[in-house]
TIRO-2110 file (N, C-alpha, C; in Angstrom, 1 decimal):
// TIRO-2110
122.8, 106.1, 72.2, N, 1, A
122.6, 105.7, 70.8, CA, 1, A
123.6, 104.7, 70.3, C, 1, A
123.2, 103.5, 69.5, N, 2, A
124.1, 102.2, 69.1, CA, 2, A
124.6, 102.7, 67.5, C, 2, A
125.9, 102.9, 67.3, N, 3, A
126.0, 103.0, 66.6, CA, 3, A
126.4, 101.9, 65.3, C, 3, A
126.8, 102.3, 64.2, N, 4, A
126.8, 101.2, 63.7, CA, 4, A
128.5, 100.7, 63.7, C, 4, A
128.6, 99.2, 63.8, N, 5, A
130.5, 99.0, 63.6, CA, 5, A
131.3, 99.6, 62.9, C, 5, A
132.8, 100.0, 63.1, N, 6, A
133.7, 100.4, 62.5, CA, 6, A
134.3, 99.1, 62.2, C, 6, A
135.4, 99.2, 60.8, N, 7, A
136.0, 98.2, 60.4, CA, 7, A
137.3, 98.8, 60.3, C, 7, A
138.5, 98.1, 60.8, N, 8, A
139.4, 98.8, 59.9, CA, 8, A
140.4, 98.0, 59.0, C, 8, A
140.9, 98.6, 58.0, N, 9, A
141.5, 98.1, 57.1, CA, 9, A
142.6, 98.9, 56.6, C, 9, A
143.2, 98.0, 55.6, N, 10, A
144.7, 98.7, 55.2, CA, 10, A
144.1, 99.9, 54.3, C, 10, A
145.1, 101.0, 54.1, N, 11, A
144.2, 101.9, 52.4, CA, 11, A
144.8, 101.3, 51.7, C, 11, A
144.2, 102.0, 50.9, N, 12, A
144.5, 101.5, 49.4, CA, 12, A
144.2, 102.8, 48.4, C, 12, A
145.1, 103.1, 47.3, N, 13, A
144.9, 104.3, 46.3, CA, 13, A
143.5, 104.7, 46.2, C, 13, A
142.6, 103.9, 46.5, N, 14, A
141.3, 104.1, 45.9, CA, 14, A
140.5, 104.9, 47.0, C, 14, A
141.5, 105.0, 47.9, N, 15, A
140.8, 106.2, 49.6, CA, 15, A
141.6, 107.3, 49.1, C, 15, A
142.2, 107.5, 48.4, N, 16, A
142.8, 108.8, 48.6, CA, 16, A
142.2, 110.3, 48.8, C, 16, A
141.0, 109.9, 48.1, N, 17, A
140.0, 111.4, 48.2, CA, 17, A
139.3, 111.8, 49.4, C, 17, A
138.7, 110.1, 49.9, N, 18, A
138.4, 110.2, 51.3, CA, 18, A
139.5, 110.4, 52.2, C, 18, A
140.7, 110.1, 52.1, N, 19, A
141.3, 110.4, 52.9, CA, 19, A
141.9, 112.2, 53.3, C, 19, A
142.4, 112.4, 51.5, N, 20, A
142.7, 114.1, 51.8, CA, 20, A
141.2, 114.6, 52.2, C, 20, A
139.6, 114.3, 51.9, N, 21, A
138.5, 115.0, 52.6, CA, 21, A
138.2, 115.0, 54.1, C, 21, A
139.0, 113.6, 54.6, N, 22, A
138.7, 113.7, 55.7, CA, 22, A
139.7, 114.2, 57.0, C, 22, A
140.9, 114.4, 56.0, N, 23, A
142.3, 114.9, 56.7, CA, 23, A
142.4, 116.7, 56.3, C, 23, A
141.6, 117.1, 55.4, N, 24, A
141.3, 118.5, 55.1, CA, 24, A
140.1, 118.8, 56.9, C, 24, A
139.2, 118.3, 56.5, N, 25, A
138.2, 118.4, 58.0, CA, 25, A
138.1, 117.9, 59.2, C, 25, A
139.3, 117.2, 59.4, N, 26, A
139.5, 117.4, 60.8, CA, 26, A
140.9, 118.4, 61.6, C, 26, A
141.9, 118.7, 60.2, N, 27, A
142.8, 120.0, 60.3, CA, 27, A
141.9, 121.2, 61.0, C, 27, A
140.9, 121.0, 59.8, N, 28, A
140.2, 122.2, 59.9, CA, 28, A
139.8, 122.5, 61.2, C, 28, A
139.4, 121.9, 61.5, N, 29, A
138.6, 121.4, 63.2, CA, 29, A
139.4, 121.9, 64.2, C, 29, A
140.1, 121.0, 64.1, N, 30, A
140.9, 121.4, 65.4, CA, 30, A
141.9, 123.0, 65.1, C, 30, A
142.5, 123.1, 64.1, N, 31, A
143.2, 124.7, 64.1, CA, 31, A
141.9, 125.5, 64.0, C, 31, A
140.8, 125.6, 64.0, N, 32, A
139.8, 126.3, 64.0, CA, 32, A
139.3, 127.0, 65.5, C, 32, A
139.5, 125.2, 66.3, N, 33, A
139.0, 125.1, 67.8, CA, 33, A
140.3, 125.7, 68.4, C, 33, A
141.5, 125.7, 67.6, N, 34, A
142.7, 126.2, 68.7, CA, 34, A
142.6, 127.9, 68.4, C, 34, A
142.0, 128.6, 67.4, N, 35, A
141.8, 130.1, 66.9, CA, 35, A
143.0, 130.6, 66.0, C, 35, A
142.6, 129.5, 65.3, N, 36, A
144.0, 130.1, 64.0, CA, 36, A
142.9, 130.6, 63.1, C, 36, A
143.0, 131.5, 62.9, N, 37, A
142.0, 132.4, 61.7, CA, 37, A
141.8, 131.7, 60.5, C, 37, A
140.8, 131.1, 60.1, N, 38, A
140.2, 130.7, 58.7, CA, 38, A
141.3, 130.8, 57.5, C, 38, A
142.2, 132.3, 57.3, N, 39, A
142.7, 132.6, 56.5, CA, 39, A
144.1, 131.8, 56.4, C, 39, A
144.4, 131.6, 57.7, N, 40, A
145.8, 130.8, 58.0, CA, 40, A
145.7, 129.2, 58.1, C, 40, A
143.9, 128.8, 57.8, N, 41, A
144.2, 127.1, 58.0, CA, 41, A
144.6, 126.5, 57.0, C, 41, A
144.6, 127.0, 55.6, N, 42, A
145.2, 126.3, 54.8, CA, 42, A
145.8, 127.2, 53.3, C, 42, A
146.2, 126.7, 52.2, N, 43, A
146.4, 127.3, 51.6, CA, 43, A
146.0, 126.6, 50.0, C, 43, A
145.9, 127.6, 48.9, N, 44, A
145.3, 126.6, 47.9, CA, 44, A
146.4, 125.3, 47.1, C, 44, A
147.6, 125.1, 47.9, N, 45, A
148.1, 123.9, 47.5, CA, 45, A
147.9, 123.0, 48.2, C, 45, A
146.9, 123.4, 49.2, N, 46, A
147.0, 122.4, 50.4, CA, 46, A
146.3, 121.2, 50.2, C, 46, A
145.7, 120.7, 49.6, N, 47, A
144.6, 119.7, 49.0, CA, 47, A
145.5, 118.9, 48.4, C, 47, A
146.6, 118.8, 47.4, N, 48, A
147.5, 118.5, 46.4, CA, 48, A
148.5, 118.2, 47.5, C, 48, A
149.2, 119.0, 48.2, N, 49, A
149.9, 118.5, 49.2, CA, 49, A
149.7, 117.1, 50.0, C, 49, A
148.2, 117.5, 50.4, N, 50, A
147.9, 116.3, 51.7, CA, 50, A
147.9, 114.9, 50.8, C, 50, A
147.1, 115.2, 49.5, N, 51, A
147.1, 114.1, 48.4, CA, 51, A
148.4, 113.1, 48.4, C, 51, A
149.3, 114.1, 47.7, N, 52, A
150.8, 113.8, 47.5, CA, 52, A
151.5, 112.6, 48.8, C, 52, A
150.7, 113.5, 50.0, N, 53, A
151.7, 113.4, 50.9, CA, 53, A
150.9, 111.6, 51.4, C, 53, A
149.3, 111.5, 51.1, N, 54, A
148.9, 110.0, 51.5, CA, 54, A
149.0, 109.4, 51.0, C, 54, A
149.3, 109.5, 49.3, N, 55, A
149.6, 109.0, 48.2, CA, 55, A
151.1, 108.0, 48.7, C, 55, A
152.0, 109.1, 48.6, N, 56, A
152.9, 108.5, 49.5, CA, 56, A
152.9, 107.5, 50.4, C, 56, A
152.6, 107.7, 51.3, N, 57, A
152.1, 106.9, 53.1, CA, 57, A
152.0, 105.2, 52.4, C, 57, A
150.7, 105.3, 51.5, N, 58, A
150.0, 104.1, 51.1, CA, 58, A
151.3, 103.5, 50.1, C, 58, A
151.8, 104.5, 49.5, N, 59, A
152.8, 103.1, 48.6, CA, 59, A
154.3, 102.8, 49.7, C, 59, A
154.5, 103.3, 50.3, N, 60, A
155.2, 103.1, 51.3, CA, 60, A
155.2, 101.8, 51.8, C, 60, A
156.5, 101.0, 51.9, N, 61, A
157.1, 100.2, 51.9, CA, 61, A
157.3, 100.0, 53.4, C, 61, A
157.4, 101.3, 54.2, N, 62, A
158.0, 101.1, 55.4, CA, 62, A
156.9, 102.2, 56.7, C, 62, A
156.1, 102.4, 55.4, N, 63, A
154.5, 103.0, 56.6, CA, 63, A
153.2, 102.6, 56.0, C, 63, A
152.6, 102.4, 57.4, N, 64, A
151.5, 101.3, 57.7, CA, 64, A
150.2, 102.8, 57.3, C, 64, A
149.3, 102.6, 56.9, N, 65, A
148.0, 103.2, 57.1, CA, 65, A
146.6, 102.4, 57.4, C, 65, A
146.0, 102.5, 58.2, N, 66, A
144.7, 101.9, 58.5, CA, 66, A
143.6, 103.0, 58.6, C, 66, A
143.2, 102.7, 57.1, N, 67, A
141.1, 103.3, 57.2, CA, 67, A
140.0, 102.8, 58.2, C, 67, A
139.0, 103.3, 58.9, N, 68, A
138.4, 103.1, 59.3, CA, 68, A
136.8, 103.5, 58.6, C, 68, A
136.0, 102.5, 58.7, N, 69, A
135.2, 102.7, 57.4, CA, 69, A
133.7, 102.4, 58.6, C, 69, A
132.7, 103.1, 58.6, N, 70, A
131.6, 102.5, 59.0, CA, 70, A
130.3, 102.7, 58.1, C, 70, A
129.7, 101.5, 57.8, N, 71, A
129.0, 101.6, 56.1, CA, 71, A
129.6, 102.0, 55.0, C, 71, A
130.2, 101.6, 54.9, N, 72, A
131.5, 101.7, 53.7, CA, 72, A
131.8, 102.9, 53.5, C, 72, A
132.1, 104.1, 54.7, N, 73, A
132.6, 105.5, 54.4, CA, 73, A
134.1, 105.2, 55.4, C, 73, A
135.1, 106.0, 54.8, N, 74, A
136.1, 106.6, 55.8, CA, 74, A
136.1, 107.5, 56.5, C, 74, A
135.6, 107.0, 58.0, N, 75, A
135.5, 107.9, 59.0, CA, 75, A
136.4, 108.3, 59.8, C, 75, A
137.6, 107.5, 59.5, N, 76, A
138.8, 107.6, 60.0, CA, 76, A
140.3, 106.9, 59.6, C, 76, A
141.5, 107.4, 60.3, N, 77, A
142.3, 107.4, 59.3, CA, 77, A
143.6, 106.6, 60.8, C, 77, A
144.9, 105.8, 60.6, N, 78, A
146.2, 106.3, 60.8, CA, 78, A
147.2, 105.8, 60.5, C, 78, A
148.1, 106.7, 60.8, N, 79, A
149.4, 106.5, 59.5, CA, 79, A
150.3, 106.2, 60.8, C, 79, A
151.3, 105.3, 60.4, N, 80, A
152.4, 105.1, 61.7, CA, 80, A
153.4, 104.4, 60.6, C, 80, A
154.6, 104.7, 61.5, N, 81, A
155.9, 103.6, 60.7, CA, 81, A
157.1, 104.7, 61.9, C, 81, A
158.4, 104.0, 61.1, N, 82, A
159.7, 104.9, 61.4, CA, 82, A
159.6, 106.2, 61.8, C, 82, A
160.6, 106.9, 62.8, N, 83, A
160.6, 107.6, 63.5, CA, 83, A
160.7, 108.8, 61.8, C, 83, A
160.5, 110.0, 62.0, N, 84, A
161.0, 110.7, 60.7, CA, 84, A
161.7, 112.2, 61.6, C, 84, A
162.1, 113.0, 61.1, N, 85, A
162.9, 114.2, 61.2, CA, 85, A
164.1, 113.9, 62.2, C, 85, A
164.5, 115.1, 63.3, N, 86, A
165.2, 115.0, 64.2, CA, 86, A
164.9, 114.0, 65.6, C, 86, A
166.3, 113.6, 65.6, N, 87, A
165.7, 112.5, 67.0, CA, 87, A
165.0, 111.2, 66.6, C, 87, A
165.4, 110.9, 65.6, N, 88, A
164.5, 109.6, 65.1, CA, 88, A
164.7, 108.4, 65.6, C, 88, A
165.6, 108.3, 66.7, N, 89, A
165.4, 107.1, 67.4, CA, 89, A
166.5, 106.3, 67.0, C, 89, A
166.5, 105.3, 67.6, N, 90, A
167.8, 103.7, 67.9, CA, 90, A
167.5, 102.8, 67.3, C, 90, A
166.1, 102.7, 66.6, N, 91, A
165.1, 101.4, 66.2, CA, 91, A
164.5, 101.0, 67.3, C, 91, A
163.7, 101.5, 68.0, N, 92, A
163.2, 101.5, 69.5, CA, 92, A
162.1, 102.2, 69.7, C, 92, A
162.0, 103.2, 68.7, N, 93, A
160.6, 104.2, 68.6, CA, 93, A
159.8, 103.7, 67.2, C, 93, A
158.3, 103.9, 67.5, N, 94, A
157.5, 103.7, 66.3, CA, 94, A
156.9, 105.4, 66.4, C, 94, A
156.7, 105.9, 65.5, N, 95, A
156.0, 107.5, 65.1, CA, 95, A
154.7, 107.2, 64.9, C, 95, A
153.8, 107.5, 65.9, N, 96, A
152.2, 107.8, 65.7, CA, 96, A
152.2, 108.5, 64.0, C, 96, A
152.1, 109.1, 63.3, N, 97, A
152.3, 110.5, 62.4, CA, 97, A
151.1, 111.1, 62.5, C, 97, A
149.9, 110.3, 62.4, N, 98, A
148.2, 111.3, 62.4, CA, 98, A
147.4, 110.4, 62.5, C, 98, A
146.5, 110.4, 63.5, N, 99, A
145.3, 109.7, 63.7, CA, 99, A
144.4, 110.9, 63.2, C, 99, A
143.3, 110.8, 62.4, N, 100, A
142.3, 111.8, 61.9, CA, 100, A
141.1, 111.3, 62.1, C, 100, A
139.8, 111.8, 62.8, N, 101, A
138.6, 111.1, 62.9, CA, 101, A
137.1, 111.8, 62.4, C, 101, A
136.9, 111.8, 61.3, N, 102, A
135.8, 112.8, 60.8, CA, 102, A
135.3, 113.6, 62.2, C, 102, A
135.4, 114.6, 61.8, N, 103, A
134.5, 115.5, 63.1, CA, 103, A
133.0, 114.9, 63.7, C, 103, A
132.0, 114.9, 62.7, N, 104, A
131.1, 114.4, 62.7, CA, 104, A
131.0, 113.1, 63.6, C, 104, A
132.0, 112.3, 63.7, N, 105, A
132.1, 111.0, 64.4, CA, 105, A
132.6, 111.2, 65.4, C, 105, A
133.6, 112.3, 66.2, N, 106, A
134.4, 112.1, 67.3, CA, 106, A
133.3, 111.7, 68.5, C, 106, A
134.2, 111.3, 69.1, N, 107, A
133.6, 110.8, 70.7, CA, 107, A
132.8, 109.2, 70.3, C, 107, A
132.9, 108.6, 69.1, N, 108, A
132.4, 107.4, 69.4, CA, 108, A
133.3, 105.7, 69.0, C, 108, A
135.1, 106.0, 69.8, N, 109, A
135.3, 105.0, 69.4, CA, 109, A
135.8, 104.9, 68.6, C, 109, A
135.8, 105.4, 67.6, N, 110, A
136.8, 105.5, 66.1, CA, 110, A
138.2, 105.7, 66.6, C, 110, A
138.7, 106.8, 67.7, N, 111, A
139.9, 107.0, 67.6, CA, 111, A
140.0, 106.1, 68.6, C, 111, A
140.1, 105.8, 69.6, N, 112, A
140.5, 104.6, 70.8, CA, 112, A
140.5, 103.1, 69.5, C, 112, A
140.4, 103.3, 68.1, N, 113, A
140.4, 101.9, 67.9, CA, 113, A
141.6, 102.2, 66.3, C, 113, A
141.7, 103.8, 66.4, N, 114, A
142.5, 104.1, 65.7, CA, 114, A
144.0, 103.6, 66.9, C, 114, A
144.2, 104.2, 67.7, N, 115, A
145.3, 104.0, 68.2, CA, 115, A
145.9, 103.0, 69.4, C, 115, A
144.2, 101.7, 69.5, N, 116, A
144.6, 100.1, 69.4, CA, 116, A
145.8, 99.6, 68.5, C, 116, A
145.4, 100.4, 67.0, N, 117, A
145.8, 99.6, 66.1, CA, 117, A
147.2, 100.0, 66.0, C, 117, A
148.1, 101.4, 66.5, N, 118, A
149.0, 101.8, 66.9, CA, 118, A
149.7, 101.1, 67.9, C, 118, A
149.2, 100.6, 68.5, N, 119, A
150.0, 100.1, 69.9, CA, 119, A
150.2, 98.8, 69.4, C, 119, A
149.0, 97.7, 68.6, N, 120, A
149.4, 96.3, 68.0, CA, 120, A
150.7, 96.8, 67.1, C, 120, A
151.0, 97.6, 66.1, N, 121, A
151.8, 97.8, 65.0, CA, 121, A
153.2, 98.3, 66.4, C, 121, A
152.7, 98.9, 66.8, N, 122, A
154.2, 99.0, 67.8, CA, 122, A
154.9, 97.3, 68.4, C, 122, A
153.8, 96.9, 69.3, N, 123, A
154.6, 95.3, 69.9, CA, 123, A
154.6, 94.5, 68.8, C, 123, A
153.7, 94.5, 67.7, N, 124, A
154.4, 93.7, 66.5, CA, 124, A
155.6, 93.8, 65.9, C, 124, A
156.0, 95.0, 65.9, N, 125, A
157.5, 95.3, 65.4, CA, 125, A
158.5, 95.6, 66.7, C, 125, A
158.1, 94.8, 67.6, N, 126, A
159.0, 95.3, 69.4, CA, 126, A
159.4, 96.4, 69.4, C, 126, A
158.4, 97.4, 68.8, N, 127, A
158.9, 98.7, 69.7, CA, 127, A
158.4, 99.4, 70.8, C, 127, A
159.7, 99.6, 71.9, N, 128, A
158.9, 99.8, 73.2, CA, 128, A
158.4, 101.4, 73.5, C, 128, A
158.8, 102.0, 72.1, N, 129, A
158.5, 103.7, 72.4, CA, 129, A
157.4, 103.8, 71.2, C, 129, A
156.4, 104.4, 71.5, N, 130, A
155.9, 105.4, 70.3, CA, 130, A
155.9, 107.0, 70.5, C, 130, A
156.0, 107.5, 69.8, N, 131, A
156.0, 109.0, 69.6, CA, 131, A
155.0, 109.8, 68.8, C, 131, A
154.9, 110.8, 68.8, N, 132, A
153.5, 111.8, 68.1, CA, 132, A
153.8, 113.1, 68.7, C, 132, A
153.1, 114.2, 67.5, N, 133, A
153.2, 115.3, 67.6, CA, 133, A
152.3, 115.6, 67.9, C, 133, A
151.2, 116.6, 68.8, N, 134, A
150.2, 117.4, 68.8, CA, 134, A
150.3, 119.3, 68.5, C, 134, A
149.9, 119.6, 68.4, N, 135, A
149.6, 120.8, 67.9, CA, 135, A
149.1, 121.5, 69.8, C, 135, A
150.3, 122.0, 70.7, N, 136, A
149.7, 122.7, 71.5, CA, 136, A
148.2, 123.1, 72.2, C, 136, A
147.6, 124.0, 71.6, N, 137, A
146.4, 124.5, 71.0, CA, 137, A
145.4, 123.0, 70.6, C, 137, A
145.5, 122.3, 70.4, N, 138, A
144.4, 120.8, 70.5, CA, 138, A
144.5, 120.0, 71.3, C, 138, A
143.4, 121.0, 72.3, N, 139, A
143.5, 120.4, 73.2, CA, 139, A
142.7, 119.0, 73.5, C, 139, A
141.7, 118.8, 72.5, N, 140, A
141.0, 118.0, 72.6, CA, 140, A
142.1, 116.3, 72.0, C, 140, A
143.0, 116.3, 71.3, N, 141, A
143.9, 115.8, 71.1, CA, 141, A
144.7, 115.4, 72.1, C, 141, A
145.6, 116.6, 72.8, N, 142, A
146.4, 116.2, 73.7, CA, 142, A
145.6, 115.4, 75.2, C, 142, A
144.7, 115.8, 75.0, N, 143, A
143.9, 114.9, 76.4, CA, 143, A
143.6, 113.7, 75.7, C, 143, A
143.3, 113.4, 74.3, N, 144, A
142.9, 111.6, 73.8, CA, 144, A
144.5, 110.6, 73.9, C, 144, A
145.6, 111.7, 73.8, N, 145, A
147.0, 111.0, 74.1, CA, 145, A
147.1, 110.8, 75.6, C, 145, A
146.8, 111.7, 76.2, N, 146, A
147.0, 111.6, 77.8, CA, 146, A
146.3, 110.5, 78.2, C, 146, A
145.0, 110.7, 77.7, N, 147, A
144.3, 109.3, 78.5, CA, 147, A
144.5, 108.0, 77.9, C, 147, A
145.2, 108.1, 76.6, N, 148, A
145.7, 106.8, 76.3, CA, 148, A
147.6, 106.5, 77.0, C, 148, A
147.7, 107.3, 77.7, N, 149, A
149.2, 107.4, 78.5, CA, 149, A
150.3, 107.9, 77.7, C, 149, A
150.0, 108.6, 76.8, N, 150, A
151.0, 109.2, 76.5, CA, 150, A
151.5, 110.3, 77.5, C, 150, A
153.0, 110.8, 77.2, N, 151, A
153.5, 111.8, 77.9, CA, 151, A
154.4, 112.8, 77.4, C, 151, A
154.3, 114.1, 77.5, N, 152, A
155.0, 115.2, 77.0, CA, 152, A
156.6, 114.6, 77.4, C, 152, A
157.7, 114.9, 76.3, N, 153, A
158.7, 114.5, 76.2, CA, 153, A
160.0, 115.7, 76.4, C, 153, A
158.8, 116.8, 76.2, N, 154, A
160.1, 118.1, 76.4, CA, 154, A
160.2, 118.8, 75.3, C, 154, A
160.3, 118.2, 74.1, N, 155, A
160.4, 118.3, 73.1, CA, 155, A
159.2, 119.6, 72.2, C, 155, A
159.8, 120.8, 71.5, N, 156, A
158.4, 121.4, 71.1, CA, 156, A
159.1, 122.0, 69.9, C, 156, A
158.4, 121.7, 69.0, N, 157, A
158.5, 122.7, 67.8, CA, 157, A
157.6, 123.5, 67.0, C, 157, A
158.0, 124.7, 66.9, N, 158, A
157.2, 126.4, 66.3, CA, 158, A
156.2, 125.8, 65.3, C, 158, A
155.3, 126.2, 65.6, N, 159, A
154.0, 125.9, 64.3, CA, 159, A
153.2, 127.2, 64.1, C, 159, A
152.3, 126.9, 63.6, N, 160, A
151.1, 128.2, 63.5, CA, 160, A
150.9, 128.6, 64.4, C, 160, A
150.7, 130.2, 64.4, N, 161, A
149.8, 131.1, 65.5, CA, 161, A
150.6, 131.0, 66.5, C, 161, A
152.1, 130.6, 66.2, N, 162, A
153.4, 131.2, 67.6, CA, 162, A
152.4, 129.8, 68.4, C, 162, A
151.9, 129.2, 68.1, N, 163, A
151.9, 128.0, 69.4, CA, 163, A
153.1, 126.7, 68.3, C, 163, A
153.1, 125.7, 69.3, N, 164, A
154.1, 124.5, 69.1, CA, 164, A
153.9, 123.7, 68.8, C, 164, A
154.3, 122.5, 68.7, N, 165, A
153.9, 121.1, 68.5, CA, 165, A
154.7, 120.3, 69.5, C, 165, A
154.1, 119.6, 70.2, N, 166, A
154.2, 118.8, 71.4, CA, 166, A
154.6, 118.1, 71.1, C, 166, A
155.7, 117.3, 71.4, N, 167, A
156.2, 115.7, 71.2, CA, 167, A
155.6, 114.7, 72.4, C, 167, A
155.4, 114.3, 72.2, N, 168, A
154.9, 113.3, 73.2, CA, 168, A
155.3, 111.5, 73.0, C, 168, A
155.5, 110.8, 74.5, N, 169, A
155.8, 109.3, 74.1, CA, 169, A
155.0, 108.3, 74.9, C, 169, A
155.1, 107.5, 75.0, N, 170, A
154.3, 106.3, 75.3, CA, 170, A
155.0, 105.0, 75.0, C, 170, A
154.9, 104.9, 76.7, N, 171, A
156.1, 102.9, 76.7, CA, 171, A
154.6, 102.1, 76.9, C, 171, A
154.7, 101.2, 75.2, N, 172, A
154.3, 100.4, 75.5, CA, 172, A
154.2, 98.9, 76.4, C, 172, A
154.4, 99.3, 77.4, N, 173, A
154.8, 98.6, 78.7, CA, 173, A
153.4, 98.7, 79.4, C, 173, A
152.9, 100.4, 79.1, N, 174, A
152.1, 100.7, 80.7, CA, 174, A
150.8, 101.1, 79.2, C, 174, A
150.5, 100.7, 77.3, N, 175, A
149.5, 100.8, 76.5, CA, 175, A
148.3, 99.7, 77.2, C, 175, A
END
């Protein structure tokens, strides 16, 4: 089946709702598929949070976000810039933070063109590292990094349901 093109573009304030709807449902998705109990996937600030938090991303000065829109919906999402928390790097690393791909649309292309646009935004700014967290338990995630050559860095931090979050890197050398 042909589907129809993806576009992508910068956000803008005016995605915000598509973005917390579409970053609420693919959370959901995947801690669902890893067996974190319904009751644990989110909580009722959590809508307000993710808001806050792309609200942010987009006025940000020093992180990038690209929508991916097919027939003028946001089917997909990613945020990249500066390394953030511990280990943040030399100025050498660029931070994946979340690629998000409507459920409904996975497996066609959206994310392989979500994280094209990651690897341009890395050699545009000469960075030869990128980095990203996965969530253990997603596994369907940790194989779309694998096959795009990312690699487990050693690195793990405690998340939900006593599983971790992966660090993972990728020299764009061998993107």
């Amino acid at each position: 089946m042909t589907h129809p093109p993806v576009l992508l573009r910068p956000a803008v304030p005016a995605d915000l709702d598509a973005l917390v709807e579409l970053h609420t449902r693919a959370r959901t998705a995947y801690y669902r598929a890893g067996g974190l109990p319904a009751a644990r996937i989110d909580t009722p600030d959590g809508p307000a949070r993710r808001r806050e938090g792309w609200a942010r991303s987009i006025r940000s000065a020093t992180r990038t976000v690209r929508c991916a829109l097919r027939n003028d919906t946001v089917v997909g999402v990613v945020a990249m810039g500066p390394p953030l928390g511990p280990g943040s790097g030399d100025g050498t690393v660029g931070e994946l933070y979340r690629i998000h791909v409507l459920p409904g649309q996975w497996g066609q292309g959206i994310g392989g063109q979500l994280h094209a646009a990651f690897v341009r935004f890395l050699r545009e700014a000469t960075l030869p590292t990128g980095r990203v967290e996965a969530w253990e338990r997603n596994d369907r995630a940790r194989a779309f990094y694998a096959r795009h050559g990312w690699r487990p860095d050693g690195h793990r931090r405690p998340r939900p349901a006593g599983a971790c979050y992966v660090r993972m890197r990728l020299d764009t050398a061998f993107a």
